[in-house]
N, C-alpha and C positions, 0 to 999 in steps of 0.2 A: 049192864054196859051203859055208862053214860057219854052221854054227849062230846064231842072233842073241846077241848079249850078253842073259843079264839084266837087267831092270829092279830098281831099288834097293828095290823096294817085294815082288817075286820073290825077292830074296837075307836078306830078313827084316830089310832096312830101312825105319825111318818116309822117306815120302818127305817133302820140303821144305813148309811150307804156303805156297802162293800158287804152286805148281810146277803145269805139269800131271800128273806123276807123281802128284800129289795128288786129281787130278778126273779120271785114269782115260788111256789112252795116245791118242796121234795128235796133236792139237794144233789139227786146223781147228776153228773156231770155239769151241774151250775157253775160252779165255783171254775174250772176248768173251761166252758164256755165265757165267763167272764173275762177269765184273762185274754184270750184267744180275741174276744173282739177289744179288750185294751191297747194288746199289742197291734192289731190291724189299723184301727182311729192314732197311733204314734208315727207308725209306715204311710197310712194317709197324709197326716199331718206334715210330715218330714216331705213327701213325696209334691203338697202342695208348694213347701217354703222352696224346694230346690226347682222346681221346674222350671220358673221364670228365667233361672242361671242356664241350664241345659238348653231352653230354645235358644237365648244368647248365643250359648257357644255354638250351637244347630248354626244359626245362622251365621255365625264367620267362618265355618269352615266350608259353608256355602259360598261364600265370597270369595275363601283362600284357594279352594278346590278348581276353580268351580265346578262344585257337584249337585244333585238333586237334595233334596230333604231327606230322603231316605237312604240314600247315599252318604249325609252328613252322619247321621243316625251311625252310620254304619262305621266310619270313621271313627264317631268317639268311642260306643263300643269295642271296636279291636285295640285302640289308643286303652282304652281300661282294661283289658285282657292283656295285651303285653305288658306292661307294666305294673299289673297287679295294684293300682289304684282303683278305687271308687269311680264309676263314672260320674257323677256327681261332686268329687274333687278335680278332675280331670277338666270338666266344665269351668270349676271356680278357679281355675287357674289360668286359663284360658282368656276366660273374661275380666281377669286381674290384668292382662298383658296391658292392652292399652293406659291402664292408669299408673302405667311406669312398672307394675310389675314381672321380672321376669321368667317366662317358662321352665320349669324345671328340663334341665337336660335329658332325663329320659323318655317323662312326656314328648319334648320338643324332638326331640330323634321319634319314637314311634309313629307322630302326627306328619312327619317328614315323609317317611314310609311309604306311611298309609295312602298319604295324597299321590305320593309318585306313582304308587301302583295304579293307582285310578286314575293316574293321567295317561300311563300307558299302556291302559287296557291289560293289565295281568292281574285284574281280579276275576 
C-alpha cells in the first residue's frame, strides 16, 4: 500500500473555486451544501438591498394608519397576501407613491381595507 497522492491544496496549490478541493476533502454532500449556502448569501443579499424600502413603506403606513410598527408590518403582509404580490414589491410601490408614482389599484384597494379594519377595531 502506498501512501495517498497529495492534494493540490497539500502541494501549495490554490485549489479550483467551485471544486471540492475548495470546501474541504470527501465530497458527500459538498457540493449540495455549497449550493445551499449560495443560495442563502443571494436571499441575504436580496434581503439587505430591500429592507431599506420595506422600513419606508413600515413607516407610512405608520403615518396613514396610524398604527404601531408591528401593526404596519402586519398591513403590508396581509396587502401581499391578498394580492399575491411580493411584499417587497408591495413596499416599492408604495414608496414610488410620493415621487409621482401611482399605486396599483389592487394594492391601493387592499391597503384601503386593511387600514379600515384597524381603525375599526375588526382585526
Amino acid at each position: 500500500m502506498g501512501s495517498p497522492e497529495p492534494s493540490p491544496a497539500a502541494e501549495g496549490e490554490q485549489p479550483q473555486p467551485g471544486t471540492a478541493a475548495e470546501h474541504g476533502s470527501g465530497g458527500s454532500g459538498q457540493p449540495a451544501e455549497v449550493d445551499r449556502l449560495r443560495a442563502e448569501v443571494t436571499d441575504l443579499r436580496r434581503a439587505m438591498e430591500t429592507h431599506p424600502v420595506i422600513d419606508q413603506a413600515r413607516g407610512m403606513v405608520m403615518a396613514l394608519g396610524p398604527c404601531t410598527a408591528d401593526e404596519a408590518w402586519e398591513v403590508l403582509v396581509e396587502v401581499s397576501q391578498s394580492t399575491n404580490v411580493k411584499l417587497r414589491e408591495v413596499a416599492a410601490d408604495l414608496v414610488a407613491t410620493p415621487e409621482g408614482e401611482e399605486l396599483p389599484a389592487p394594492i391601493r384597494r387592499a391597503m384601503a381595507t386593511s387600514l379600515k379594519r384597524r381603525r375599526t377595531g375588526l382585526d
